[in-house]
C-alpha positions in Angstrom: 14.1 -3.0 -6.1 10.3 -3.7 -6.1 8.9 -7.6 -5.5 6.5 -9.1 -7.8 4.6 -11.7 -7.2 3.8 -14.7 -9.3 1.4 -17.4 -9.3 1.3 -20.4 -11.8 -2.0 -21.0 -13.8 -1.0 -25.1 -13.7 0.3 -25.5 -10.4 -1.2 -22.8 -8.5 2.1 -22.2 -7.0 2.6 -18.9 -6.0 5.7 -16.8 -5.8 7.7 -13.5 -5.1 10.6 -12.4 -7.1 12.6 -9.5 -6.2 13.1 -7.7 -10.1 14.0 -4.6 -11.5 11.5 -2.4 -12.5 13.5 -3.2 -16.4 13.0 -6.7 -16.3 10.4 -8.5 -18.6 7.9 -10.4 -16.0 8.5 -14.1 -15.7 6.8 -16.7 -17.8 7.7 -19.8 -16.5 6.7 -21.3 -13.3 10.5 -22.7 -11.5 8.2 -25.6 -10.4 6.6 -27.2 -13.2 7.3 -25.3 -16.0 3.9 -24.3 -16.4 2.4 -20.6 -17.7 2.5 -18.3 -14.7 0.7 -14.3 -14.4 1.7 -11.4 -12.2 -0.5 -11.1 -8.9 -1.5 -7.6 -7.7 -0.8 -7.4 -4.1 -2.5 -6.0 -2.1 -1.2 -3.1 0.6 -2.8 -1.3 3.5 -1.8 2.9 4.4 -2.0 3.6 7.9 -2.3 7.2 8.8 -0.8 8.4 12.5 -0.6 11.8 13.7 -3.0 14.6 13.8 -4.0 13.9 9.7 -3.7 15.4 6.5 -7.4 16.6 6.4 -7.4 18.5 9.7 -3.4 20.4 9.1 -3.4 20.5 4.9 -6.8 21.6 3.8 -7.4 24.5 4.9 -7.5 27.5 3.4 -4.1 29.5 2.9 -5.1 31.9 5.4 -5.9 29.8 8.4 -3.1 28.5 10.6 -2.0 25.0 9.3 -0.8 23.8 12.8 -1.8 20.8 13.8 -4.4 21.0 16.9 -3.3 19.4 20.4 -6.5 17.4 20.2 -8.1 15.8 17.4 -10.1 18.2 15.6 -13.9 18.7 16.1 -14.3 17.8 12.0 -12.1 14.6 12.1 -13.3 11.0 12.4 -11.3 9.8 15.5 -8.4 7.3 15.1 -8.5 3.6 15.5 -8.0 2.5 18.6 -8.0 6.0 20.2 -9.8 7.0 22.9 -11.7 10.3 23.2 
């Protein structure tokens, strides 16, 4: 079930409710009763492995296995050492 989180436009308290995706948002701030509004998260990707650019864009005839070392086009990885 997602999380959503709240914050109150009196208060400035701010929240997270675990909801289903069914439920009507919350109106009500459980502290002082005041108006509260859905906050946007935000989240981070990480990418590990040899990457999606250098193994699944190719064209259909070239091999699709990933190199042993980082490809020659690819950006290197955070934290990596070449």
């Amino acid at each position: 079930m997602p999380i959503y989180e709240y914050e109150c436009d009196s208060c400035n308290h701010h929240f997270e409710v675990e909801q289903s995706m069914r439920d009507n948002p919350l109106t009500e701030c459980p502290e002082c009763s005041g108006h509260i509004r859905r906050v946007f998260g935000l989240s981070s990707v990480i990418f590990k492995g040899s990457g999606f650019y250098c193994t699944d864009t190719k064209k259909s005839g070239e091999n699709k296995e990933a190199p042993s070392a980082a490809c020659a086009t690819c950006p290197a990885a955070p934290g990596s050492s070449s």
